[in-house]
C-alpha positions in Angstrom: 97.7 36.1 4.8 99.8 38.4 6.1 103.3 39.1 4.9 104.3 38.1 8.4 102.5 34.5 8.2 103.6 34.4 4.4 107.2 34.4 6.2 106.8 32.2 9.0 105.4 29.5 6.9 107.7 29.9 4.4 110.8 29.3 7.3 108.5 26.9 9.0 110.4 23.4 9.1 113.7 22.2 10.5 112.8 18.8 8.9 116.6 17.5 7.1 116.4 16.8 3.4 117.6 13.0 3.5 115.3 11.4 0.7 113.4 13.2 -2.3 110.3 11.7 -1.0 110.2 14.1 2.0 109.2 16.9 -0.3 106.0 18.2 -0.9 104.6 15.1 2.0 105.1 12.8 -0.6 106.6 10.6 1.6 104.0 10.6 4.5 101.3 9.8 2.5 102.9 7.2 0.8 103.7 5.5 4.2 99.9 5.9 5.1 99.0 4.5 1.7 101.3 1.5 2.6 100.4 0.9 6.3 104.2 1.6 6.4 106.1 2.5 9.7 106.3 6.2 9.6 110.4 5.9 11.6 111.2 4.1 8.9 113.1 5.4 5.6 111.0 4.9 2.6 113.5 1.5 0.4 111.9 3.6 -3.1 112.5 6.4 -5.0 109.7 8.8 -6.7 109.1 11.6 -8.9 108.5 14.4 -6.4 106.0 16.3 -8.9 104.9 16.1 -12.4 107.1 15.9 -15.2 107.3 17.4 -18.9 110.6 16.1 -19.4 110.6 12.9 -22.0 113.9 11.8 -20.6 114.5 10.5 -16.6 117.0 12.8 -15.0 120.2 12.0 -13.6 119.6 12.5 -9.9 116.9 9.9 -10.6 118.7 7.3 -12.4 121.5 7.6 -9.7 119.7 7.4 -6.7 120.7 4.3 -4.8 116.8 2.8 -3.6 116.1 -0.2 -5.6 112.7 0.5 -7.3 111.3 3.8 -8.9 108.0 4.8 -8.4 106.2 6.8 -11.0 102.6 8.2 -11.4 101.6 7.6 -14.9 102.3 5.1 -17.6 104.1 7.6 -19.8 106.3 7.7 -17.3 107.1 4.1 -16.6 107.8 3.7 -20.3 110.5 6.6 -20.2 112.1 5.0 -17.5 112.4 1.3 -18.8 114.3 3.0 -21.7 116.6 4.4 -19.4 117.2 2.0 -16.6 116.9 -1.9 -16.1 115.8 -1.1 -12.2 112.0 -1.8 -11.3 109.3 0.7 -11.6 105.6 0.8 -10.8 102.8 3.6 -11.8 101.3 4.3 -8.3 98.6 6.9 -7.4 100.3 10.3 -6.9 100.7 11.2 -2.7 98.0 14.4 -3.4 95.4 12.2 -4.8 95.8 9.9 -1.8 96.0 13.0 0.8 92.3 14.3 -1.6 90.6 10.7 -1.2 91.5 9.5 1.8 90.4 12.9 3.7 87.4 13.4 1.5 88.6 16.9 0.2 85.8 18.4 -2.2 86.0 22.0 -3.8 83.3 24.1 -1.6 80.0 24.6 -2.7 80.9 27.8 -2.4 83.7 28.1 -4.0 84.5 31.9 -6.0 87.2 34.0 -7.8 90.7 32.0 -8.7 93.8 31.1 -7.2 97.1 31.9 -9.6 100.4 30.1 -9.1 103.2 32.3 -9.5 106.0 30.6 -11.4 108.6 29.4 -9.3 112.4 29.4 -8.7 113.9 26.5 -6.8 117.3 26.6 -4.5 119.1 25.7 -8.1 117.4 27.9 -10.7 116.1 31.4 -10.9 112.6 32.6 -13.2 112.4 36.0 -15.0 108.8 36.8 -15.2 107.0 40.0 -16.8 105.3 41.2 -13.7 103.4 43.8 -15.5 102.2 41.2 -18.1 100.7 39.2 -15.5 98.7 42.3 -13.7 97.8 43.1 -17.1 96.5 39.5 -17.3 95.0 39.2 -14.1 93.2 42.7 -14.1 91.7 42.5 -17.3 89.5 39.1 -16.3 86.0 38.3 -16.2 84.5 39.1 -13.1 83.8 35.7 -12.7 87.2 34.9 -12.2 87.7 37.5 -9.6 88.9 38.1 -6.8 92.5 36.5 -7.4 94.6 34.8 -4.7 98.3 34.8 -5.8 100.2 31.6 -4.5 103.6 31.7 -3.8 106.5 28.7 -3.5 108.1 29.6 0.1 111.5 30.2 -1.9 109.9 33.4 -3.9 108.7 34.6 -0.4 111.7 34.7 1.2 113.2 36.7 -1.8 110.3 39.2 -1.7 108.4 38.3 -5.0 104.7 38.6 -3.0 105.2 42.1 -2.5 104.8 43.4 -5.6 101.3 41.9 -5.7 100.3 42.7 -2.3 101.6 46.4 -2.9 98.6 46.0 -6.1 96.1 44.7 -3.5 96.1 41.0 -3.9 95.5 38.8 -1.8 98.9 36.6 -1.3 99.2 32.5 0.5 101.8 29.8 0.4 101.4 26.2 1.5 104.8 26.8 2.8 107.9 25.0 3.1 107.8 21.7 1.1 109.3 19.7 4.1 106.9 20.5 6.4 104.5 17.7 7.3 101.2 19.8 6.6 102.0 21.1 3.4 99.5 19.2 1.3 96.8 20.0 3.8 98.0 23.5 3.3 97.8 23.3 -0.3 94.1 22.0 -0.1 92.8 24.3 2.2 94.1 26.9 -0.4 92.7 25.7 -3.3 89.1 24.2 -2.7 87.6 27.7 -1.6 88.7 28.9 -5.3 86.6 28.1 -8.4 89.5 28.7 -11.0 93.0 28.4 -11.2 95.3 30.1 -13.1 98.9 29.9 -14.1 101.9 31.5 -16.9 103.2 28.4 -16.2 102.3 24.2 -16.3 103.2 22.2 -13.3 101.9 20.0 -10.7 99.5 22.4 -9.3 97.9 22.5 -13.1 96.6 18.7 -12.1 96.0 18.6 -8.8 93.8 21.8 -9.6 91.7 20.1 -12.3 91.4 16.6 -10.0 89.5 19.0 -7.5 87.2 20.2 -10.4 89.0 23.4 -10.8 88.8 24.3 -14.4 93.1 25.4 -15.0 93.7 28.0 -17.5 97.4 29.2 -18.6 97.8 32.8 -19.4 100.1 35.5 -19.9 103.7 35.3 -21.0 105.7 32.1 -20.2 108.2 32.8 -17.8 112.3 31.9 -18.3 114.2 29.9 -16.1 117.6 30.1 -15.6 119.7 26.7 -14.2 122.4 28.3 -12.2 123.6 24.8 -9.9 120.6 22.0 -10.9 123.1 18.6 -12.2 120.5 17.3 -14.4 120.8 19.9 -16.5 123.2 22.5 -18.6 123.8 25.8 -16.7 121.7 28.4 -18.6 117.9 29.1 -20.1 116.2 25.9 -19.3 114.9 24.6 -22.7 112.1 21.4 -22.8 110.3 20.7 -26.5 109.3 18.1 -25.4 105.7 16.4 -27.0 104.0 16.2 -24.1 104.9 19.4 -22.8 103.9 21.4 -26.0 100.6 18.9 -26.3 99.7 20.3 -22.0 100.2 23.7 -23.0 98.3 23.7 -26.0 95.6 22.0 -24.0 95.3 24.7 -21.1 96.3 27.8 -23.3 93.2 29.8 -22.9 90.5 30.7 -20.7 88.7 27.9 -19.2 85.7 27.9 -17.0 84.9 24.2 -17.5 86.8 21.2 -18.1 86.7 19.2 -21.1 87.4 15.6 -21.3 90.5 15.5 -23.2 91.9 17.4 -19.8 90.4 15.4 -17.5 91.4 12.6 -19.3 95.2 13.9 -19.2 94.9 14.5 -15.7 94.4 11.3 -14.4 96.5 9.5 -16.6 99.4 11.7 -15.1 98.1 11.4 -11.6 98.2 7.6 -11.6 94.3 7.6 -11.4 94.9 5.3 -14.9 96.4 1.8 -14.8 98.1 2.0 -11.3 98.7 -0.7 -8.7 96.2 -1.0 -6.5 96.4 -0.2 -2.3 97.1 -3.9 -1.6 99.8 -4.5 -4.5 101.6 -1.0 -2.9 101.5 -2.4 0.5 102.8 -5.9 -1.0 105.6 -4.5 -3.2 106.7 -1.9 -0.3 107.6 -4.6 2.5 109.1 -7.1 0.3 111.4 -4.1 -1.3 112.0 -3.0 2.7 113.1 -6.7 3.2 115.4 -7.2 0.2 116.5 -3.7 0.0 118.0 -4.5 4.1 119.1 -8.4 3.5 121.1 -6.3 0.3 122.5 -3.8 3.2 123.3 -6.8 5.5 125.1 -8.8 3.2 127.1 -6.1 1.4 128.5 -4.9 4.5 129.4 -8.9 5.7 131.8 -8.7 2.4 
Protein backbone atom coordinates (compact mmCIF):
# COMPACT_ATOMS: atom_id res chain seq x y z
CA UNK A 1 0.00 0.00 0.00
CA UNK A 2 0.72 3.28 -0.40
CA UNK A 3 1.17 5.80 2.45
CA UNK A 4 -1.64 7.64 0.86
CA UNK A 5 -4.10 4.48 0.96
CA UNK A 6 -2.48 3.53 4.46
CA UNK A 7 -4.21 7.09 5.32
CA UNK A 8 -7.39 7.01 3.72
CA UNK A 9 -8.20 3.73 5.22
CA UNK A 10 -7.05 4.58 8.30
CA UNK A 11 -9.75 7.90 8.25
CA UNK A 12 -12.14 5.76 6.33
CA UNK A 13 -15.46 5.53 8.52
CA UNK A 14 -17.87 8.16 9.90
CA UNK A 15 -19.63 5.13 11.56
CA UNK A 16 -20.63 6.63 15.59
CA UNK A 17 -19.25 4.50 18.35
CA UNK A 18 -22.66 3.61 20.10
CA UNK A 19 -22.03 -0.09 21.23
CA UNK A 20 -18.59 -2.09 21.72
CA UNK A 21 -19.87 -4.50 19.32
CA UNK A 22 -19.40 -2.14 16.40
CA UNK A 23 -15.66 -2.54 16.58
CA UNK A 24 -13.59 -4.66 14.62
CA UNK A 25 -17.36 -5.94 12.61
CA UNK A 26 -18.03 -7.80 15.54
CA UNK A 27 -21.33 -6.74 15.50
CA UNK A 28 -22.31 -7.42 11.78
CA UNK A 29 -21.33 -10.69 11.78
CA UNK A 30 -22.94 -11.57 14.86
CA UNK A 31 -26.26 -10.17 13.40
CA UNK A 32 -25.56 -12.48 10.28
CA UNK A 33 -24.81 -15.33 12.55
CA UNK A 34 -28.24 -14.60 14.28
CA UNK A 35 -30.43 -13.94 11.21
CA UNK A 36 -30.71 -10.68 13.23
CA UNK A 37 -32.14 -7.38 11.70
CA UNK A 38 -29.11 -5.45 10.80
CA UNK A 39 -31.27 -1.61 11.97
CA UNK A 40 -31.44 -3.08 14.95
CA UNK A 41 -29.04 -2.45 18.17
CA UNK A 42 -27.50 -5.64 19.24
CA UNK A 43 -29.72 -6.38 23.34
CA UNK A 44 -25.84 -8.08 24.32
CA UNK A 45 -22.62 -7.21 25.23
CA UNK A 46 -19.14 -8.92 24.01
CA UNK A 47 -15.55 -8.99 24.36
CA UNK A 48 -14.40 -7.06 21.33
CA UNK A 49 -11.06 -9.15 21.04
CA UNK A 50 -9.13 -11.67 23.03
CA UNK A 51 -8.29 -11.28 26.50
CA UNK A 52 -5.22 -12.04 28.81
CA UNK A 53 -6.66 -10.34 31.59
CA UNK A 54 -8.01 -13.09 34.44
CA UNK A 55 -10.32 -10.44 35.79
CA UNK A 56 -13.57 -8.84 33.65
CA UNK A 57 -13.07 -5.16 33.32
CA UNK A 58 -15.11 -2.49 34.53
CA UNK A 59 -16.53 -1.08 31.27
CA UNK A 60 -17.69 -4.66 30.91
CA UNK A 61 -19.34 -5.32 34.17
CA UNK A 62 -21.10 -1.88 33.82
CA UNK A 63 -22.41 -1.95 30.56
CA UNK A 64 -26.18 -1.83 30.69
CA UNK A 65 -27.22 -4.97 27.96
CA UNK A 66 -28.50 -7.86 29.88
CA UNK A 67 -26.31 -10.78 28.76
CA UNK A 68 -22.49 -11.05 28.14
CA UNK A 69 -21.19 -12.79 25.39
CA UNK A 70 -17.79 -14.41 25.55
CA UNK A 71 -15.63 -16.67 23.24
CA UNK A 72 -14.20 -19.26 25.35
CA UNK A 73 -14.93 -21.18 28.51
CA UNK A 74 -12.13 -19.55 30.51
CA UNK A 75 -13.84 -16.70 29.95
CA UNK A 76 -17.33 -17.50 31.06
CA UNK A 77 -15.87 -18.86 34.28
CA UNK A 78 -14.08 -15.38 34.99
CA UNK A 79 -17.15 -13.76 34.50
CA UNK A 80 -19.61 -15.79 36.72
CA UNK A 81 -17.11 -14.85 39.51
CA UNK A 82 -17.61 -11.38 38.83
CA UNK A 83 -21.19 -10.83 37.90
CA UNK A 84 -24.56 -12.68 38.51
CA UNK A 85 -25.75 -11.39 34.74
CA UNK A 86 -25.96 -14.21 31.95
CA UNK A 87 -23.24 -15.27 29.78
CA UNK A 88 -22.77 -17.63 26.94
CA UNK A 89 -19.35 -18.94 25.03
CA UNK A 90 -20.24 -18.12 21.35
CA UNK A 91 -17.98 -18.56 18.24
CA UNK A 92 -15.84 -15.44 17.90
CA UNK A 93 -17.33 -12.86 14.81
CA UNK A 94 -13.76 -13.68 12.66
CA UNK A 95 -14.28 -17.26 12.76
CA UNK A 96 -17.81 -16.76 11.56
CA UNK A 97 -16.67 -14.00 8.85
CA UNK A 98 -13.61 -17.27 7.89
CA UNK A 99 -16.37 -20.06 7.70
CA UNK A 100 -19.18 -18.59 6.38
CA UNK A 101 -17.14 -17.04 3.28
CA UNK A 102 -14.86 -20.03 2.91
CA UNK A 103 -11.58 -18.02 3.61
CA UNK A 104 -8.51 -20.53 3.16
CA UNK A 105 -4.71 -19.37 3.30
CA UNK A 106 -3.53 -19.43 -0.58
CA UNK A 107 -1.93 -22.22 -1.98
CA UNK A 108 0.46 -19.84 -2.55
CA UNK A 109 0.87 -18.26 0.19
CA UNK A 110 4.95 -16.80 1.03
CA UNK A 111 7.04 -14.54 3.40
CA UNK A 112 5.15 -13.23 6.74
CA UNK A 113 2.92 -10.59 7.80
CA UNK A 114 4.17 -8.81 11.40
CA UNK A 115 1.65 -6.93 13.61
CA UNK A 116 3.10 -3.92 14.91
CA UNK A 117 2.10 -3.45 18.53
CA UNK A 118 -0.51 -1.11 18.96
CA UNK A 119 -1.59 2.02 20.88
CA UNK A 120 -5.33 2.65 21.32
CA UNK A 121 -7.17 6.28 21.72
CA UNK A 122 -6.44 5.66 25.67
CA UNK A 123 -2.93 4.20 25.83
CA UNK A 124 0.43 4.79 24.16
CA UNK A 125 3.33 1.75 23.30
CA UNK A 126 7.09 2.36 23.55
CA UNK A 127 8.64 -0.07 21.18
CA UNK A 128 12.51 -0.65 20.26
CA UNK A 129 12.24 -0.01 16.64
CA UNK A 130 15.75 -0.97 15.93
CA UNK A 131 15.21 -4.33 17.90
CA UNK A 132 12.48 -5.16 15.68
CA UNK A 133 14.50 -4.43 12.20
CA UNK A 134 17.17 -6.32 13.87
CA UNK A 135 14.56 -9.11 14.35
CA UNK A 136 12.95 -8.94 11.16
CA UNK A 137 16.22 -8.61 9.02
CA UNK A 138 18.08 -11.29 10.44
CA UNK A 139 15.16 -14.19 9.40
CA UNK A 140 15.26 -17.13 7.47
CA UNK A 141 14.55 -16.55 4.03
CA UNK A 142 11.66 -18.43 4.32
CA UNK A 143 10.04 -16.08 6.26
CA UNK A 144 10.77 -13.29 3.89
CA UNK A 145 9.49 -10.86 2.39
CA UNK A 146 7.81 -9.15 5.54
CA UNK A 147 4.49 -7.20 5.42
CA UNK A 148 4.30 -4.78 8.47
CA UNK A 149 0.59 -4.31 9.71
CA UNK A 150 -0.43 -1.37 11.21
CA UNK A 151 -3.69 -0.47 13.74
CA UNK A 152 -5.21 2.79 11.78
CA UNK A 153 -4.28 4.74 15.13
CA UNK A 154 -0.31 4.18 14.63
CA UNK A 155 -0.92 5.37 11.04
CA UNK A 156 -2.26 8.36 11.65
CA UNK A 157 0.63 9.14 14.20
CA UNK A 158 3.29 8.22 11.57
CA UNK A 159 4.65 4.87 12.98
CA UNK A 160 4.63 3.12 9.21
CA UNK A 161 7.15 5.39 8.15
CA UNK A 162 9.92 4.32 9.71
CA UNK A 163 9.47 0.92 8.09
CA UNK A 164 8.55 2.00 4.81
CA UNK A 165 11.64 4.45 4.92
CA UNK A 166 13.69 0.59 5.54
CA UNK A 167 11.69 -0.75 2.48
CA UNK A 168 8.90 -2.73 3.91
CA UNK A 169 6.12 -3.23 2.64
CA UNK A 170 3.30 -1.50 5.08
CA UNK A 171 -1.07 -2.42 5.18
CA UNK A 172 -3.83 -1.83 7.65
CA UNK A 173 -7.23 -3.33 7.66
CA UNK A 174 -8.22 0.11 8.59
CA UNK A 175 -10.51 1.79 10.89
CA UNK A 176 -12.12 -0.74 13.27
CA UNK A 177 -15.71 0.80 12.60
CA UNK A 178 -15.72 0.32 9.16
CA UNK A 179 -17.98 -2.39 7.89
CA UNK A 180 -15.21 -4.24 5.83
CA UNK A 181 -12.62 -4.43 8.24
CA UNK A 182 -12.62 -8.16 8.76
CA UNK A 183 -12.66 -8.68 5.02
CA UNK A 184 -9.71 -6.37 5.10
CA UNK A 185 -7.95 -8.22 7.67
CA UNK A 186 -8.40 -11.59 5.63
CA UNK A 187 -7.37 -10.45 2.41
CA UNK A 188 -4.15 -9.32 4.32
CA UNK A 189 -3.31 -12.30 5.91
CA UNK A 190 -4.16 -15.43 3.77
CA UNK A 191 -1.47 -14.47 0.97
CA UNK A 192 1.24 -14.72 3.99
CA UNK A 193 2.54 -18.05 5.24
CA UNK A 194 3.79 -16.73 8.66
CA UNK A 195 2.95 -14.24 11.10
CA UNK A 196 4.85 -12.62 13.35
CA UNK A 197 4.45 -10.33 16.36
CA UNK A 198 6.61 -8.63 19.77
CA UNK A 199 3.39 -8.77 21.00
CA UNK A 200 0.17 -11.45 21.79
CA UNK A 201 -3.24 -10.43 20.81
CA UNK A 202 -6.20 -11.28 18.73
CA UNK A 203 -4.38 -11.37 15.53
CA UNK A 204 -2.03 -14.20 17.27
CA UNK A 205 -5.40 -16.56 16.86
CA UNK A 206 -7.02 -15.59 14.08
CA UNK A 207 -3.48 -16.14 12.39
CA UNK A 208 -3.07 -19.68 13.58
CA UNK A 209 -7.09 -20.55 12.82
CA UNK A 210 -6.02 -19.73 9.06
CA UNK A 211 -3.05 -22.23 9.44
CA UNK A 212 -0.60 -19.54 9.85
CA UNK A 213 2.10 -20.87 12.09
CA UNK A 214 2.44 -17.31 14.87
CA UNK A 215 5.77 -16.76 16.21
CA UNK A 216 6.56 -13.89 18.97
CA UNK A 217 9.83 -12.23 18.72
CA UNK A 218 11.88 -9.34 19.67
CA UNK A 219 11.48 -7.18 22.71
CA UNK A 220 8.05 -6.92 24.31
CA UNK A 221 6.80 -3.58 23.87
CA UNK A 222 5.44 -1.10 27.09
CA UNK A 223 2.25 0.34 27.25
CA UNK A 224 1.43 3.22 28.93
CA UNK A 225 -2.56 3.84 30.18
CA UNK A 226 -2.78 7.55 29.93
CA UNK A 227 -7.18 7.83 30.05
CA UNK A 228 -8.34 3.79 29.82
CA UNK A 229 -11.07 3.49 33.31
CA UNK A 230 -10.39 -0.11 33.69
CA UNK A 231 -7.18 0.41 34.61
CA UNK A 232 -4.48 2.56 36.85
CA UNK A 233 -2.81 5.41 34.78
CA UNK A 234 0.72 4.24 34.14
CA UNK A 235 2.86 0.99 32.70
CA UNK A 236 0.18 -1.49 31.99
CA UNK A 237 1.13 -4.55 34.07
CA UNK A 238 -0.82 -8.29 33.42
CA UNK A 239 0.88 -11.59 35.23
CA UNK A 240 -1.57 -13.12 34.56
CA UNK A 241 -1.43 -17.41 34.00
CA UNK A 242 -2.70 -17.46 30.96
CA UNK A 243 -0.95 -14.69 29.58
CA UNK A 244 2.53 -15.91 30.67
CA UNK A 245 1.32 -19.76 29.57
CA UNK A 246 0.44 -17.87 25.47
CA UNK A 247 3.73 -16.27 25.53
CA UNK A 248 5.59 -19.05 26.55
CA UNK A 249 3.81 -21.05 23.96
CA UNK A 250 4.60 -18.73 20.83
CA UNK A 251 8.07 -17.44 22.14
CA UNK A 252 10.16 -18.63 19.28
CA UNK A 253 10.33 -19.28 15.80
CA UNK A 254 7.62 -21.36 14.36
CA UNK A 255 7.15 -22.67 10.98
CA UNK A 256 4.46 -25.24 12.02
CA UNK A 257 1.84 -25.45 14.48
CA UNK A 258 1.85 -27.88 17.19
CA UNK A 259 -1.15 -29.14 18.86
CA UNK A 260 -0.91 -27.67 22.17
CA UNK A 261 -1.40 -24.15 20.01
CA UNK A 262 -3.95 -25.23 17.99
CA UNK A 263 -5.57 -26.66 20.77
CA UNK A 264 -5.35 -23.11 22.63
CA UNK A 265 -6.59 -21.45 19.74
CA UNK A 266 -9.87 -22.80 19.42
CA UNK A 267 -10.60 -22.98 22.86
CA UNK A 268 -10.23 -19.11 22.88
CA UNK A 269 -12.03 -18.70 19.59
CA UNK A 270 -15.14 -20.39 20.83
CA UNK A 271 -14.42 -23.26 18.26
CA UNK A 272 -14.64 -25.50 21.93
CA UNK A 273 -17.91 -25.94 23.78
CA UNK A 274 -19.86 -22.99 22.27
CA UNK A 275 -23.65 -22.65 21.60
CA UNK A 276 -24.47 -23.69 18.49
CA UNK A 277 -26.02 -21.30 15.36
CA UNK A 278 -29.64 -22.27 16.40
CA UNK A 279 -29.19 -21.73 20.28
CA UNK A 280 -27.54 -18.05 19.15
CA UNK A 281 -30.40 -17.23 17.10
CA UNK A 282 -32.86 -18.58 20.07
CA UNK A 283 -31.09 -16.77 22.97
CA UNK A 284 -30.67 -13.36 20.72
CA UNK A 285 -34.62 -12.81 20.02
CA UNK A 286 -35.78 -13.77 23.37
CA UNK A 287 -32.98 -11.29 25.02
CA UNK A 288 -34.33 -8.56 22.15
CA UNK A 289 -37.86 -9.31 23.55
CA UNK A 290 -37.17 -9.11 27.25
CA UNK A 291 -34.43 -6.71 27.12
CA UNK A 292 -37.51 -4.16 25.24
CA UNK A 293 -40.67 -5.41 27.54
CA UNK A 294 -37.73 -4.33 30.42
CA UNK A 295 -37.43 -0.77 28.48
CA UNK A 296 -41.34 -0.56 28.16
CA UNK A 297 -42.11 -1.13 31.55
CA UNK A 298 -39.34 0.85 33.28
CA UNK A 299 -40.33 3.85 31.50
CA UNK A 300 -44.44 3.20 32.45
CA UNK A 301 -43.00 3.67 36.27
Amino acid sequence: MSEQELIDLSNGSKTELKQFSQLYGYGIELKKYGLYPNLLPLPVHCNHGITFLDYPVKTDLENGLPVMLVFSERMQKIWLRYSKKPCYVVKNPFAIYKDRNNIKKDVNAKGSVFFFSHSTAHTNVEIGLENIIYELEKLPEKFKPITICFYYLDILKGAHKYFMDRGFECVTAGNPLHPDFIKRFYNIIKSRKYGLSNSIGSHLFYLVDLGLPFSLIGNPPIYKNISDPNFNKGVLINNSDHKSYVIKLFTGLFDKISPEQKELVNSELGLKNSIGRLSFIFLIYKTLLFHSMNKILNRKI
